[in-house]
Structure formats: C-alpha cells, structure tokens
N, C-alpha and C positions, 0 to 999 in steps of 0.2 A: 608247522603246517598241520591243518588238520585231516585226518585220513581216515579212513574205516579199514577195518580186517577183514579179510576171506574168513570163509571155513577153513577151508585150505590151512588158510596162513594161523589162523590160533589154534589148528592140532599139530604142524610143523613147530610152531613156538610152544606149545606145551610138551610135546616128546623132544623137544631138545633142550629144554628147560631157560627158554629166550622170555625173556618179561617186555609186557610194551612197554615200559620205561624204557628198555633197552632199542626198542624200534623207533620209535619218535627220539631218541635221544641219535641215532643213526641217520633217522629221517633230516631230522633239522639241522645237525650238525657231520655232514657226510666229510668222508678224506676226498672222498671219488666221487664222482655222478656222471654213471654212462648213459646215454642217452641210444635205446633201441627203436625200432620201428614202433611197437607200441606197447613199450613199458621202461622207465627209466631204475634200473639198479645204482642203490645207494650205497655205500661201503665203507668200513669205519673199522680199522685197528683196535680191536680193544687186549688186554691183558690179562692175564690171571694167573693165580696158584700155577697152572698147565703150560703156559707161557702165552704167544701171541695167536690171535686167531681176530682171522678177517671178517665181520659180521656184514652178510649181501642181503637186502631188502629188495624186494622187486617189485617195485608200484604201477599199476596203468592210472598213466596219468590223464587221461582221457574221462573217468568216473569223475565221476562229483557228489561228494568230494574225492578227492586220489584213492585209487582199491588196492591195499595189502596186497598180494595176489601171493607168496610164497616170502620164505624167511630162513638163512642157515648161517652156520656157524663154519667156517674151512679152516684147519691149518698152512693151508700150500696157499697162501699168501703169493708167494710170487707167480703164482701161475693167474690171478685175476687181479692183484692191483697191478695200473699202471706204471707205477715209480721201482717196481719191484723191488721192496723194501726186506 
C-alpha cells in the first residue's frame, strides 16, 4: 500500500530506531488489522537479538494516500494482539 508519514510518525521511528522498511513491511503484510473509528492499527510480530516484540502502526485511513499518524515498538504483546501469543 502506498502511504505517507507524519512528522509525528518519522521522529517516533527515528527515536525508536523503526526503518520504513519496517513499516510498509508491517503495513502490507500485518498479523492483525484492527479497525478503529478513524484509524486502522496494523500489527506484526517481529523478532530480534531482544526476543519478540509487537510492531503497531497507526494509519488514518481516510488520507489520501493513508497518513502514518504514530509508530512503536511493545514487548507486552499479549496485552494488544488478539491471538495473545
């Protein structure tokens, strides 16, 4: 999908050190896709040296094209994915 960033959302992914590779790679291929009144969180398991951690995207979808609006990184995985894994 193609999407544009916040300010917001590329100084959240640069002090958290998130690449948009890592967002469009989230975006496109999400675990999860919760659907809010007007912003859809996208959500994707990823891994590392650290162990697992949940990567949440928050797009309005409403923009044109869809607007980044925020971006992080959780370890408490089970308290936002659905399948709590």
């Amino acid at each position: 999908m193609e999407f544009s960033l916040s300010q917001h959302a590329l100084d959240q992914m640069s002090r958290r050190g998130i690449s948009e590779e890592v967002v469009k790679k989230v975006i496109d291929f999400p675990d999860q896709r919760i659907s809010e009144e007007n912003y859809t969180i996208y959500q994707k398991i990823e891994e590392s040296d650290q162990g697992k951690y949940l990567i949440r995207v928050f797009v309005n979808i409403f923009k044109v094209p869809p607007l980044v609006i925020t971006v992080y990184r959780t370890s408490k995985i089970t308290k936002y994915h659905e399948n709590k894994i």
